[in-house]
C-alpha positions in Angstrom: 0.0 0.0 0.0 1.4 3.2 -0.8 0.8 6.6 1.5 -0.8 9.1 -0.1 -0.7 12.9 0.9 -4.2 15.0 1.7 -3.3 17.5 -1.2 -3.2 14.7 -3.5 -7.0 13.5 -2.9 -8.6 15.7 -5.3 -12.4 15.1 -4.2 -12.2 14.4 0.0 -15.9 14.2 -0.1 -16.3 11.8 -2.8 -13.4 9.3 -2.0 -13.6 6.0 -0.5 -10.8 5.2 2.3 -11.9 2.6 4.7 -15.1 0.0 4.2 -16.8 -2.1 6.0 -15.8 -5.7 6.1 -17.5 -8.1 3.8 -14.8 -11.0 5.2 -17.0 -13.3 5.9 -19.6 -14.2 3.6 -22.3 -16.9 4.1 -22.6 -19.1 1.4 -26.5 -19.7 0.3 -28.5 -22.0 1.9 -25.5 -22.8 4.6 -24.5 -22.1 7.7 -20.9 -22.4 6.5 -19.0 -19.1 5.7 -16.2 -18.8 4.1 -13.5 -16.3 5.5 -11.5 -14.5 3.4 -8.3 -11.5 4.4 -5.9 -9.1 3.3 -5.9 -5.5 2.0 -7.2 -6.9 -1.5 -10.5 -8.0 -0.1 -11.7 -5.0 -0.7 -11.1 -4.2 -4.3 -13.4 -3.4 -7.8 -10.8 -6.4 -9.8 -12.7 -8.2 -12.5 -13.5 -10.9 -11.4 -12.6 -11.1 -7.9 -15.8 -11.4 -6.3 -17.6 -15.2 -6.2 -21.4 -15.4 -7.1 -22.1 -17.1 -3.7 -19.9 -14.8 -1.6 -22.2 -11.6 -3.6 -25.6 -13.2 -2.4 -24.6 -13.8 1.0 -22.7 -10.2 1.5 -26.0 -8.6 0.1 -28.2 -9.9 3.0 -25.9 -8.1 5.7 -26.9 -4.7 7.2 -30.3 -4.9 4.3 -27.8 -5.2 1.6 -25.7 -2.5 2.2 -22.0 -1.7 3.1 -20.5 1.3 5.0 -17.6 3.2 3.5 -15.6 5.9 5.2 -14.4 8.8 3.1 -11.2 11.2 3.2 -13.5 14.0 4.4 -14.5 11.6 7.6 -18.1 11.1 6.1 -19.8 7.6 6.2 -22.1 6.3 3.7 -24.1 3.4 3.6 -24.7 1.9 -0.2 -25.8 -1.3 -1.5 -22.9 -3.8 -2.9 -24.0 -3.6 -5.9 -23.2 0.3 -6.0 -19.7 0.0 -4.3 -18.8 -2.9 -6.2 -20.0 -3.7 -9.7 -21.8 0.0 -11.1 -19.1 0.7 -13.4 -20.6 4.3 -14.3 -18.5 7.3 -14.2 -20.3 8.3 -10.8 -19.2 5.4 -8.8 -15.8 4.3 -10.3 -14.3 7.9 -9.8 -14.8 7.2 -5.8 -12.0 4.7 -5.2 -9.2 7.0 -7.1 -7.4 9.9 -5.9 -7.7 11.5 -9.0 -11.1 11.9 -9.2 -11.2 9.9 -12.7 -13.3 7.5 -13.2 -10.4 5.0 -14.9 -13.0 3.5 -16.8 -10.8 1.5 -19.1 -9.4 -0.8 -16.2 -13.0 -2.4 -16.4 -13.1 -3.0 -19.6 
């Protein structure tokens, strides 16, 4: 992980910083979960995400996930938002640049 400066963030406001976890996800119709770690877990890769793991995320906190952002605001939004929207609005949140970066998701 690489320190960034406050001057660099270019939207406080509109940057994500810190989430909730979403380690452990209950796999459908289980009482098993699976527990997953590391700074990665939380992350927009392609692909990174299983279809069980998504279901059984959604139906913590009604669906939603809370995200910290560099101006100390929390916001609660649904998975789907955080994670898989790839609109300008919400891929422009996880980069310092306020850009939305649009062609790593493509």
């Amino acid at each position: 992980m690489t320190a960034v400066r406050e001057s660099e963030v270019q939207n406080p406001s509109d940057m994500i910083v810190l989430g909730d976890s979403l380690s452990r996800w209950y796999l459908l119709g289980s009482k098993k979960s699976t527990l997953f770690s590391g700074i990665d877990f939380l992350s927009r890769k392609p692909g990174f995400y299983y279809d069980e793991g998504i279901v059984g995320a959604s139906q913590r906190h009604h669906g939603k996930s809370h995200a910290v952002f560099a101006d100390g605001h929390v916001e609660a939004n649904t998975i789907q938002k955080l994670f898989f929207d790839v609109d300008d609005t919400s891929l422009r949140r996880w980069h310092i640049d306020n850009q939305p970066h649009s062609e790593l998701f493509q």
